[in-house]
C-alpha positions in Angstrom: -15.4 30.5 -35.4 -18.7 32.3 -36.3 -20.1 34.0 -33.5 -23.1 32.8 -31.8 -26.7 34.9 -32.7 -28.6 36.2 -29.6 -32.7 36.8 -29.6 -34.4 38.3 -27.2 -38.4 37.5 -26.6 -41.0 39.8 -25.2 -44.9 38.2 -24.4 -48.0 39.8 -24.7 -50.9 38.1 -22.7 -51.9 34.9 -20.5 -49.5 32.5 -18.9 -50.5 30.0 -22.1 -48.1 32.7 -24.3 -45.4 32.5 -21.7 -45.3 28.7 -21.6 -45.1 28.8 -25.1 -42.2 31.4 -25.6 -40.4 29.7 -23.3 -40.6 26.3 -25.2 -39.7 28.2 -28.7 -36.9 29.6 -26.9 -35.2 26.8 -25.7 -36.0 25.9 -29.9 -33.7 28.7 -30.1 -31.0 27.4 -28.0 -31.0 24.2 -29.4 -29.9 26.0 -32.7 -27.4 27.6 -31.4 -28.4 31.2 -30.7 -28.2 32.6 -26.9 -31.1 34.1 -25.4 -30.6 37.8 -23.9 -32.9 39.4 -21.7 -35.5 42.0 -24.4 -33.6 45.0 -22.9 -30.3 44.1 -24.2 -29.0 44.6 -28.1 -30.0 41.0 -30.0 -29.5 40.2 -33.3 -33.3 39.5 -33.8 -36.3 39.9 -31.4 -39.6 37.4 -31.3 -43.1 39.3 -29.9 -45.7 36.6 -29.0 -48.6 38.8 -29.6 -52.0 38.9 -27.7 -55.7 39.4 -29.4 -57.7 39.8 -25.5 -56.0 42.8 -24.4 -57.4 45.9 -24.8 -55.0 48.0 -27.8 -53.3 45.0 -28.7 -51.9 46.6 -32.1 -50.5 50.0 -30.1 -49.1 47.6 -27.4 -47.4 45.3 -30.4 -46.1 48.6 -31.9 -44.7 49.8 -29.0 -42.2 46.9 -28.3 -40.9 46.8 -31.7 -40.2 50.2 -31.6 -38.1 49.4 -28.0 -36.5 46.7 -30.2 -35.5 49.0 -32.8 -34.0 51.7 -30.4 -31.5 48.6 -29.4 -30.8 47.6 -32.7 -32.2 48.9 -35.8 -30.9 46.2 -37.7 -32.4 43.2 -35.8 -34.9 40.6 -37.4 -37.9 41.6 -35.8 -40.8 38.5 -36.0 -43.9 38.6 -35.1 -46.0 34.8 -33.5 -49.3 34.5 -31.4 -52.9 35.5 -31.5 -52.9 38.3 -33.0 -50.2 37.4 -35.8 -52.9 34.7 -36.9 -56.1 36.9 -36.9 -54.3 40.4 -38.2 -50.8 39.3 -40.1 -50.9 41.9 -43.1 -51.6 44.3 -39.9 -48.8 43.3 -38.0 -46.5 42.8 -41.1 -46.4 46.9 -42.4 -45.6 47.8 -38.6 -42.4 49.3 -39.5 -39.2 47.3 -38.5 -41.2 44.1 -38.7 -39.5 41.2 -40.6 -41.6 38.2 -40.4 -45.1 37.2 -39.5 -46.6 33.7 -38.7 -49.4 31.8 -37.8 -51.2 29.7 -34.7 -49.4 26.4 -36.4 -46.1 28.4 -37.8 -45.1 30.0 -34.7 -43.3 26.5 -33.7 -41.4 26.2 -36.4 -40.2 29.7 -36.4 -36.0 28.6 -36.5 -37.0 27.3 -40.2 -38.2 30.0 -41.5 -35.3 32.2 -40.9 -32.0 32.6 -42.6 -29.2 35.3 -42.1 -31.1 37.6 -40.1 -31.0 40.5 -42.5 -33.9 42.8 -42.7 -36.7 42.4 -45.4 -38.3 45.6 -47.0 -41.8 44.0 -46.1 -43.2 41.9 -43.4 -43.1 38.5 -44.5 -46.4 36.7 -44.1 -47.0 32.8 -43.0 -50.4 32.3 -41.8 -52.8 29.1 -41.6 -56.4 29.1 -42.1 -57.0 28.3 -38.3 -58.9 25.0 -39.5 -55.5 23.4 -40.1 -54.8 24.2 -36.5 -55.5 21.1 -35.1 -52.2 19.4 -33.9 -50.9 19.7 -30.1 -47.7 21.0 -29.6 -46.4 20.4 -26.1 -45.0 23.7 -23.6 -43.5 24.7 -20.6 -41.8 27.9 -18.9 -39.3 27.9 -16.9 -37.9 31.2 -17.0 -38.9 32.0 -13.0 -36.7 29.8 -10.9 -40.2 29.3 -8.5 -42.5 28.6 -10.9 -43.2 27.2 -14.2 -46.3 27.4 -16.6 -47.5 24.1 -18.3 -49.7 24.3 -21.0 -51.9 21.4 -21.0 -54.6 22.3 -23.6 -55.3 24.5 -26.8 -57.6 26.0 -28.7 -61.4 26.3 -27.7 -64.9 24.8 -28.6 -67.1 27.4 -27.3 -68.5 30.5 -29.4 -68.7 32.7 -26.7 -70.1 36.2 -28.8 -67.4 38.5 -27.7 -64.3 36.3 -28.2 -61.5 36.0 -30.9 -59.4 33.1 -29.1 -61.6 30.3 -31.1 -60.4 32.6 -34.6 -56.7 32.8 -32.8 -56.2 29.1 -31.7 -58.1 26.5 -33.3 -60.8 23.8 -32.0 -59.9 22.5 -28.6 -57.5 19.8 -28.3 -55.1 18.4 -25.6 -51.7 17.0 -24.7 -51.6 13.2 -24.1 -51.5 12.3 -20.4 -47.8 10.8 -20.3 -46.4 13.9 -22.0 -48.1 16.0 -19.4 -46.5 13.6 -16.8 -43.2 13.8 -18.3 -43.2 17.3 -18.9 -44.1 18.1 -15.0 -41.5 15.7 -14.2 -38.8 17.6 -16.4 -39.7 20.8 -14.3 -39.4 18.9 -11.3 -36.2 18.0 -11.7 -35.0 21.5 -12.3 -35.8 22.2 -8.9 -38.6 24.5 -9.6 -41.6 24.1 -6.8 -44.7 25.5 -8.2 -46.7 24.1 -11.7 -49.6 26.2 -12.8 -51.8 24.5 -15.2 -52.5 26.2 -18.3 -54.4 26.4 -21.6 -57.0 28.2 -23.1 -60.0 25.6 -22.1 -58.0 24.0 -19.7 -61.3 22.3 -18.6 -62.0 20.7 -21.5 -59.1 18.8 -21.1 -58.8 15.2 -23.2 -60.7 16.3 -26.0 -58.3 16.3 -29.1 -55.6 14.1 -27.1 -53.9 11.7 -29.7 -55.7 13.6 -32.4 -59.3 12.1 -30.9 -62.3 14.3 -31.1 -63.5 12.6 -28.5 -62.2 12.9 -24.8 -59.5 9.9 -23.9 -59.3 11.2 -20.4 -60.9 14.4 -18.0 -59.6 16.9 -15.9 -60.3 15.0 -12.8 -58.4 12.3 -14.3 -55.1 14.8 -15.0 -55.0 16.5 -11.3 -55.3 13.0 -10.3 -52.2 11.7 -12.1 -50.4 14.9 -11.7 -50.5 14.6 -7.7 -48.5 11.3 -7.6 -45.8 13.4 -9.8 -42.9 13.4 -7.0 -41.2 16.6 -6.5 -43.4 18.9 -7.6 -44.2 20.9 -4.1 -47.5 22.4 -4.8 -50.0 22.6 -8.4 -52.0 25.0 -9.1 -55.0 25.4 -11.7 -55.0 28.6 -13.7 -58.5 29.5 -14.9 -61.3 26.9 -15.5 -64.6 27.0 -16.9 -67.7 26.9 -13.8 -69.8 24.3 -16.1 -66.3 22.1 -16.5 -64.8 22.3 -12.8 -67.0 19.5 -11.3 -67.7 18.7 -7.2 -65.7 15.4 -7.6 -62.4 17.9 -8.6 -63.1 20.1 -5.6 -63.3 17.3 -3.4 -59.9 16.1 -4.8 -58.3 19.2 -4.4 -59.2 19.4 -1.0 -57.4 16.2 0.3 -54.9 16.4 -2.5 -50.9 16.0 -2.0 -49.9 19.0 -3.8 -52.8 20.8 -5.7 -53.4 23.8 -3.6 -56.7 25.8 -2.1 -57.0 28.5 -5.3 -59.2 28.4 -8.1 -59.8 31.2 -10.7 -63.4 31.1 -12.5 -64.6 33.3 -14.9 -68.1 34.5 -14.5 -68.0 37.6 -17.0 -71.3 38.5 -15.9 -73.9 37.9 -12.8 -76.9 38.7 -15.0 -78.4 35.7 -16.6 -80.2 37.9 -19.6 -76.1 39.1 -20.4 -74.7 35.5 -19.9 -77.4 34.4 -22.3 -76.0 37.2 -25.2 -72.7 35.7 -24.4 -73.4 32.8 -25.2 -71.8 31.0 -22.0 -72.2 27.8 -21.1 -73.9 28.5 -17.5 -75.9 30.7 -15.7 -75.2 32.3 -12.6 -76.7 29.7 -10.7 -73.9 27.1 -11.4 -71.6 29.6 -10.5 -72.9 30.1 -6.9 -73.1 26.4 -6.5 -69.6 26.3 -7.3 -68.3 28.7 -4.8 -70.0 27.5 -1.9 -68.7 23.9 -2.7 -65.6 25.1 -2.6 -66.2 27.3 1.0 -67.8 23.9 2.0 -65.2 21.9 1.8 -61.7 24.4 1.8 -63.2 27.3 4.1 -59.9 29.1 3.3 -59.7 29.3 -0.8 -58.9 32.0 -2.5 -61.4 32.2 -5.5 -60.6 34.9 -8.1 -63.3 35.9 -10.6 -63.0 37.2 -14.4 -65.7 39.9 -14.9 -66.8 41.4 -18.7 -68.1 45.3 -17.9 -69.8 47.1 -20.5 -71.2 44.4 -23.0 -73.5 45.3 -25.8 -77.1 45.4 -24.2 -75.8 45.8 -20.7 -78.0 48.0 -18.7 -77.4 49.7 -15.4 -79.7 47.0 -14.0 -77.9 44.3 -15.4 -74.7 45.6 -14.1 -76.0 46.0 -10.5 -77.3 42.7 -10.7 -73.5 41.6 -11.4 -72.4 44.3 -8.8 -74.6 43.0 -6.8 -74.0 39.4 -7.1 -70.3 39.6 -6.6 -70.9 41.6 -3.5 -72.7 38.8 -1.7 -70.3 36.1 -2.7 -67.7 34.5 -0.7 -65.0 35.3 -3.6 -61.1 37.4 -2.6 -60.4 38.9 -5.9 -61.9 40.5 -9.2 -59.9 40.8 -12.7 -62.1 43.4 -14.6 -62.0 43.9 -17.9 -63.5 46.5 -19.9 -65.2 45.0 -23.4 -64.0 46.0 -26.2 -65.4 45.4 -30.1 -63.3 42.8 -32.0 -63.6 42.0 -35.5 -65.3 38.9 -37.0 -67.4 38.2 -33.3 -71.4 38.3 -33.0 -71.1 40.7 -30.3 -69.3 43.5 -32.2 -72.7 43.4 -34.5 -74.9 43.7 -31.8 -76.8 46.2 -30.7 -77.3 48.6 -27.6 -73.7 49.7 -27.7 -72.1 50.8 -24.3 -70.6 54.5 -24.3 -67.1 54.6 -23.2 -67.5 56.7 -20.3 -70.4 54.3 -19.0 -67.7 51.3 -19.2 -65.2 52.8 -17.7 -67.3 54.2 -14.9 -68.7 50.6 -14.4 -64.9 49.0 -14.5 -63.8 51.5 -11.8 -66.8 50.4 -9.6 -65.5 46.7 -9.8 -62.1 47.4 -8.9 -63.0 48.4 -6.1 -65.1 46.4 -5.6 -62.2 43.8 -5.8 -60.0 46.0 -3.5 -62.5 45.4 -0.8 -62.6 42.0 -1.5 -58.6 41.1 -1.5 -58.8 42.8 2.1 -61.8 41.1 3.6 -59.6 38.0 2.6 -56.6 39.3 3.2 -57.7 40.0 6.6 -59.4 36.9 7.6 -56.2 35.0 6.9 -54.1 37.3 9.5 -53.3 34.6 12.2 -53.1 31.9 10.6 -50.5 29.5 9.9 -49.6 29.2 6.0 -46.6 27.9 4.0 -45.2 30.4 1.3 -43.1 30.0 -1.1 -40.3 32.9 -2.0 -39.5 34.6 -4.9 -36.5 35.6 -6.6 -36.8 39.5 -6.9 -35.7 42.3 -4.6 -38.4 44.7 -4.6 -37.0 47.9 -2.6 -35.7 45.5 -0.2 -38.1 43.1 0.5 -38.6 39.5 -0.8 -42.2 38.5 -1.7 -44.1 35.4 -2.2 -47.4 33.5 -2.3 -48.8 31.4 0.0 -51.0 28.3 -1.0 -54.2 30.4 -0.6 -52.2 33.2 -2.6 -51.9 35.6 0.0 -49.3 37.8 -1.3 -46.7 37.9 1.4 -43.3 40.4 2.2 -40.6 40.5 4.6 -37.1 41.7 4.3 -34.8 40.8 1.6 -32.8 37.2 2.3 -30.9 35.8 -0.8 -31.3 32.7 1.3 -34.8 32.1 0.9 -35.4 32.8 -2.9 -37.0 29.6 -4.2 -37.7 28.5 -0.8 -41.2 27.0 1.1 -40.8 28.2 4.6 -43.6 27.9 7.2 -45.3 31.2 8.6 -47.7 32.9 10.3 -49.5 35.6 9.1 -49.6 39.1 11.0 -50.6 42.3 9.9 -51.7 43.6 6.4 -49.0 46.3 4.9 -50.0 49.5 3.5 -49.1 48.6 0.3 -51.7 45.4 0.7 -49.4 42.7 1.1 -49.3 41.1 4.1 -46.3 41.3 6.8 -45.1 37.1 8.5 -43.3 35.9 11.3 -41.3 32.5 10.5 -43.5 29.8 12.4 -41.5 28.5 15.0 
């Protein structure tokens, strides 16, 4: 009997890349290979690759030379963003086998035979216009929580950003595959769903193939709270100018949606917003944030940030400094900008120096530091439910509550994929905050 082939997976990037290298794994299984962890010796190793992180080709080159210390006869391929904007880039990385595109990357088990090694990087690779079918996702690979992609692909032209070039026009999965999917988790036990996509907003357009939108996003919490099992939902990242006051209201007297939304702003400066081309001005995003404090006093709100775009002046950036200082927001993620081929942005002028970006990133993170405390701190004394992860981290368990507090206490196997009751007490040195089991 011919022994069974074993890949190994490694993701670059957003939870949208983790749903999906979970689903091409189980693709995997289904052919009969077993899946080993990326640390282990495989006969062939699978990078989903990122374009929106800083060094994305260094990072890419880095984990196929881990894979190659392992085994340097592994098939090495390489799927995701940055396969479909850069594949003749990613293909002479040495020890790489195969390349493919946004619409290849799901039919990766046909494009592979015996697993030997080719003497050049194999190239599949769609023009991004014939990107314009759903495929469905999900990951389940931690035991408390899973990643469901709901949308793909992206309408906007925002100047700085390659995901449009990378993923295709904005489409969507059809409402009763979404249900089923969620359903399929359910029964697996798992208790947390995060939605996820790349627009996930703009959800509905592109479902059956439809330009136009067969259903919204209000529409798709709405269904997905009746879903039974599924202990708590949670949105991943949604546009200001698409998360609507009727969707805040639901999610305030919802089943199982929980009090934590994550909004990009990328800038607080109007004039910069403007040169980004984003679909709001700061205005909206104010609104936003005090209808949510309005009706869920105890949200976490997290905030995307852009430092150091073309044209950005010190003014501008206090104004966003500024801005974010005033509002009622727990947590910053602060990226740096960085040129990328083929955008408006990377032709404009008034070019930041890289000392002044990184001067003005620092700022911001701790900015967001402060921030995660002041919110950390007003939730001490309350009463939350959490729900335990599956790691021992130098003997303590951790966990999230619904407001994502980011909760430790000492390790009990027992309570791994658990929702226990608590009350909050003291915030940790380490910034995680200590609990008491409610009584």
């Amino acid at each position: 009997m011919e022994k069974r082939k074993k890949v190994a997976f490694y993701t670059l990037g957003c939870k949208l890349n983790f749903s999906e290298t979970s689903t091409i794994a189980r693709n995997f299984e289904d052919e009969g290979f077993d899946r080993v962890d990326f640390e282990e010796v495989a006969d062939m190793y699978v990078v989903n690759t990122c374009s929106v992180t800083e060094n994305a080709d260094k990072q890419f080159k880095q984990v196929v030379r881990k894979a190659m210390k392992l085994n340097d006869k592994a098939f090495v391929a390489a799927i995701g963003c940055y396969a479909q904007l850069k594949p003749e880039e990613l293909a002479n990385v040495d020890g790489v086998d195969l390349v493919l595109g946004a619409t290849e990357k799901f039919k990766i088990t046909d494009y592979i035979n015996d697993l030997s090694k080719n003497d050049f990087g194999e190239v599949h690779s769609c023009e991004i216009e014939d990107a314009d079918f759903y495929v469905g996702s999900y990951s389940i690979g931690d035991r408390t929580r899973a990643f469901l992609k709901v949308q793909d692909g992206c309408d906007y032209k925002c100047t700085y950003c390659t995901i449009p070039l990378a993923r295709g026009i904005s489409r969507s999965d059809d409402l009763e595959n979404v249900l089923k999917n969620a359903k399929e988790i359910s029964e697996q036990g798992i208790k947390e769903i995060v939605l996820t996509g790349v627009n996930i907003g703009d959800y509905g357009k592109g479902e059956f193939g439809n330009k136009k939108h067969e259903h919204t996003f209000l529409e798709l919490v709405q269904e997905l709270d009746k879903v039974e099992g599924i202990e708590r939902l949670r949105i991943s990242s949604i546009e200001p100018n698409l998360l609507k006051n009727e969707t805040i209201e639901f999610v305030s007297k919802s089943r199982s949606f929980v009090p934590h939304f994550h909004i990009p702003l990328q800038s607080g400066s109007n004039e910069i917003l403007k040169l980004m081309k984003r679909r709001y001005l700061r205005e909206i995003y104010t609104e936003r944030v005090n209808k949510i404090r309005e009706v869920m006093p105890d949200a976490c709100i997290g905030v995307d940030v852009i430092v150091g775009f073309p044209g950005e002046t010190d003014e501008h950036f206090l104004e966003t400094y500024h801005f974010l200082n005033d509002l009622a927001i727990s947590y910053l993620h602060v990226f740096t900008y960085s040129e990328r081929d083929n955008t408006e942005a990377a032709e404009m002028e008034g070019v930041i120096p890289a000392n002044v970006r990184a001067k003005r990133s620092k700022m911001l993170r701790s900015l967001s530091v402060k921030k995660r405390r002041a919110f950390y701190e007003s939730q001490i004394g309350t009463k939350r439910t959490i729900l335990f992860e599956s790691e021992n981290k130098e003997g303590y368990i951790h966990g999230f509550t619904e407001n994502y507090v980011r909760v430790k206490t000492p390790w009990n196997p027992d309570l791994v994929n658990t929702l226990q009751e608590i009350n909050l007490t003291k915030i940790d040195d380490d910034g995680s905050v200590r609990m008491e089991f409610a009584p």
